[in-house]
N, C-alpha and C positions, 0 to 999 in steps of 0.2 A: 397642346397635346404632346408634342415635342418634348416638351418640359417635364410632363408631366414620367413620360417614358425615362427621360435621361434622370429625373433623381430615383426611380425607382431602380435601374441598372446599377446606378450608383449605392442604393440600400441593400440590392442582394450581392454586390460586389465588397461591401462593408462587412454584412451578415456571413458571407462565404469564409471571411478573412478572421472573422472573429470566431466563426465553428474550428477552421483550422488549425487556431492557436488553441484554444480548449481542449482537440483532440491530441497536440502535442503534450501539453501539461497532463491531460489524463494521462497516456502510453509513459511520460517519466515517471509518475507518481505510482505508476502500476510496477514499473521496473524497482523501483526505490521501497517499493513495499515490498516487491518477492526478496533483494536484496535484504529486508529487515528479517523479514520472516526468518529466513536462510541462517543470518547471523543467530535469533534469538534460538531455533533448534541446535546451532552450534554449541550454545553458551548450555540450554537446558541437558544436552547429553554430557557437556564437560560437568555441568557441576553434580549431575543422576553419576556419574564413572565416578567422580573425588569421594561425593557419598560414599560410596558401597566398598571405595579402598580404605576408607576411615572405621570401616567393619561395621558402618551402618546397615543399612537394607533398602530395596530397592524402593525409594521412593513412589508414592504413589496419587498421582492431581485429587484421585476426588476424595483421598483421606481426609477426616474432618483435622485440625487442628489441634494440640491440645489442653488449649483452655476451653473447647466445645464441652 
């Protein structure tokens, strides 16, 4: 019975350790993605400004394309 208790402490002391490391790799992965996001609204507003000083106009996501 002993035995039975001590690997069981030892599987939720496993499981503890491996929830922990998952929650660290989620919180970087979550940082590492507002960091992308961040950079890609950087790059969309630089290249929507080059646009519109090239005497284009103001770009627009859900214009069709056009060879539509």
């Amino acid at each position: 019975m002993d035995t039975d208790r001590h690997a069981l402490e030892e599987r939720i002391a496993h499981l503890t350790r491996v929830v922990d490391d998952l929650s660290d790799i989620v919180t970087d992965h979550a940082q590492r993605l507002e960091r992308v996001e961040r950079r890609l609204a950087m790059v969309m507003q630089r290249e929507a400004e080059r646009e519109l000083s090239e005497g284009g106009s103001v770009p627009l996501a859900d214009d069709r394309p056009p060879h539509w």
